[in-house]
C-alpha positions in Angstrom: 73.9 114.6 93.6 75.7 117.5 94.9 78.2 119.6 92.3 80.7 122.6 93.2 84.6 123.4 93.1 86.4 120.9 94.3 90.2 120.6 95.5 92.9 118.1 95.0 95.3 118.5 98.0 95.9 120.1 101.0 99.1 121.8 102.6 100.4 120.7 105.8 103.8 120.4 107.9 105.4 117.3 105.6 104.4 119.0 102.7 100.7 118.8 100.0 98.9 115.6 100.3 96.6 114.6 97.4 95.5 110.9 99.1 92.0 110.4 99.3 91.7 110.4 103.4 93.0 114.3 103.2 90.0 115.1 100.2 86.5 116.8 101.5 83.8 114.6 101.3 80.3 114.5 101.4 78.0 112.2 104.2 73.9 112.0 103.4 71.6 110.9 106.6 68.0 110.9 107.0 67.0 112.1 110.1 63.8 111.6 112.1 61.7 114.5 114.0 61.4 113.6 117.7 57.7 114.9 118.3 58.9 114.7 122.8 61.6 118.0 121.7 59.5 120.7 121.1 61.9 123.1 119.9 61.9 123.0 116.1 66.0 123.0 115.4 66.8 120.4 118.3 63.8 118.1 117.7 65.8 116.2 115.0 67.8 112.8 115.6 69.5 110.5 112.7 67.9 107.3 111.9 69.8 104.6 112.5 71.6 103.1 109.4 70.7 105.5 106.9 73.9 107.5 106.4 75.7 106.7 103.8 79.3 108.5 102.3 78.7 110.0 98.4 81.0 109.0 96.3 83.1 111.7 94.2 84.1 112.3 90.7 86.3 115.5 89.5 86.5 116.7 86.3 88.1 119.6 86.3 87.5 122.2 88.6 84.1 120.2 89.2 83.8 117.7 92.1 80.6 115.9 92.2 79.4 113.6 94.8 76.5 111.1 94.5 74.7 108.2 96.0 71.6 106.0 96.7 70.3 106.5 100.2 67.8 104.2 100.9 64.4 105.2 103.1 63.8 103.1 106.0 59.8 101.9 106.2 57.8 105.0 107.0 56.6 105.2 110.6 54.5 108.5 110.3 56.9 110.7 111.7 58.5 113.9 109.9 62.1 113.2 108.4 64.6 115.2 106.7 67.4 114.6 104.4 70.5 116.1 105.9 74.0 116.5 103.4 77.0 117.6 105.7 80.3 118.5 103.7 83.5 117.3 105.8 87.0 119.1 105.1 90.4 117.7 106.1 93.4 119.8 107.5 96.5 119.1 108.6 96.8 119.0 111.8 100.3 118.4 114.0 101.2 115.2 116.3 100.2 117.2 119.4 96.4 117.5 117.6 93.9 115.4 117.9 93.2 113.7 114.5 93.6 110.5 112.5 96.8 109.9 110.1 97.9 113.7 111.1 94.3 115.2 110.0 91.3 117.1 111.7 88.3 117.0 110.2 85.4 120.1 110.6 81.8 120.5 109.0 81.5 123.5 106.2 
């Protein structure tokens, strides 16, 4: 579970959007140490299939996100638990984006 301030819409060219593709939102992955990388920052990959998006609640000024990620079977190798926030902008037609939004990691 992840808790913080939250918002409820963003501002963009056609005016505040409050839909849920514009909202921030929260991905959880394990990922896998790749012994062959010997640098300690790069030597990380994500395990295939366990990402999953966390699912958000507001109340209030309060957004919380949560979910169930399951482990994959064990293999001996280090892993990590890696919980990226994405946030939405507004982005116009001549930007790359879905459904006239950009998405960066905060």
């Amino acid at each position: 579970m992840v808790a913080g301030v939250g918002y409820a819409a963003i501002r963009g060219p056609a005016g505040p959007r409050s839909d849920e593709p514009a909202l921030a939102r929260m991905v959880a992955r394990i990922d896998r140490r790749d012994a062959t990388i010997p640098d300690p920052a790069l030597g990380w990959a994500p395990v295939e299939g366990a990402e999953l998006v966390l699912t958000r609640e507001v109340s209030g000024a309060t957004t919380t996100w949560s979910g169930v990620l399951e482990l994959p079977p064990a293999d001996g190798a280090p892993r990590r638990l890696v919980v990226t926030e994405e946030e939405c902008f507004a982005v116009d037609e001549q930007s790359v984006g879905d459904d006239g939004l950009g998405r960066r990691i905060v």
